[in-house]
C-alpha positions in Angstrom: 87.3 57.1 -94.0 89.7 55.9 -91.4 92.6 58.6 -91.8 95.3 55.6 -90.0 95.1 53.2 -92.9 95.8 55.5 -96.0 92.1 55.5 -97.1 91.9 59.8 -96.3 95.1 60.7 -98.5 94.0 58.3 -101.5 90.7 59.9 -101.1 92.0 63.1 -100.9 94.1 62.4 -104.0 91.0 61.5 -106.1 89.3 65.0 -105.6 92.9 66.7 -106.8 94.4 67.3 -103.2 97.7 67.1 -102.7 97.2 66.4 -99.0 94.6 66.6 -96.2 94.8 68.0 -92.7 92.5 66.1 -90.1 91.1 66.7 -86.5 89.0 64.2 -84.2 87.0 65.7 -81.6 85.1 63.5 -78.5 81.8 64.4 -78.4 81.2 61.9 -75.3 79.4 58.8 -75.0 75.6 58.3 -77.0 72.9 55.1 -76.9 72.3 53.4 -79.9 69.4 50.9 -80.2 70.7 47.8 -82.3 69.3 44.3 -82.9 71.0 41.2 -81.9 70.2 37.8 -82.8 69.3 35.7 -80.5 68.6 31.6 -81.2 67.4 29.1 -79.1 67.2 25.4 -79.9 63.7 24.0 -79.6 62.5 20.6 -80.1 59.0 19.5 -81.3 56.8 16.4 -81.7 55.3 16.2 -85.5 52.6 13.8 -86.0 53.3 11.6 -89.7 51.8 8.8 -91.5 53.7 5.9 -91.1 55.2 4.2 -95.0 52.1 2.3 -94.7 49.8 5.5 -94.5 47.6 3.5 -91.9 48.6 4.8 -88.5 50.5 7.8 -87.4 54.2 8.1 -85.4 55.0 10.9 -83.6 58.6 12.0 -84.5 61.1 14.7 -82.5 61.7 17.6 -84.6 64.6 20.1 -84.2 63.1 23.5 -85.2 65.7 26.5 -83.9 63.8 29.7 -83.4 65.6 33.2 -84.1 64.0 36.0 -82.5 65.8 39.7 -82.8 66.0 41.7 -80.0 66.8 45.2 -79.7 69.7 46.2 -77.1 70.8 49.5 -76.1 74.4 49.8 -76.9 76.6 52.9 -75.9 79.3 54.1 -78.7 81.6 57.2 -78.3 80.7 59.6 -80.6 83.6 61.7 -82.3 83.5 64.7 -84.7 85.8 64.6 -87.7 87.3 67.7 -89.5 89.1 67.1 -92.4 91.0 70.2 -94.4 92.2 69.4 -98.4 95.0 71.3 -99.4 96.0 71.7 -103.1 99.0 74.2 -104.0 98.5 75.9 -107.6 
């Protein structure tokens, strides 16, 4: 729940608070290991009958290949605290 676009006081609404009080802590920087997509274009000859179905053509094919690879990625990492107040 990002507390800057409203989404933390109408949550904090909907469990009976009348407001909430938030902190955000750094906790530094941690790797993450995510896949990415990565597609190369790859052409290829297929062997067909001809309309006759008495010899064979050899015809170019465009067959894309997507492979996923993992990368290391490096996020910041944060600690959030959140407080809900309700007055009786």
């Amino acid at each position: 729940i990002d507390p800057n676009t409203g989404e933390l006081a109408d949550f904090a609404a909907s469990i009976g608070a009348e407001y909430a009080i938030w902190s955000r802590q750094s906790l530094g920087k941690a790797e993450t290991i995510e896949r990415e997509a990565l597609t190369r274009d790859r052409w290829r000859w297929e062997r067909i009958w001809d309309a006759d179905n008495d010899r064979f053509l050899y015809v170019q094919r465009w067959d894309p290949e997507t492979v996923w690879v993992p990368v290391v990625v490096e996020r910041d990492e944060v600690r959030w605290v959140v407080f809900y107040v309700r007055q009786d």
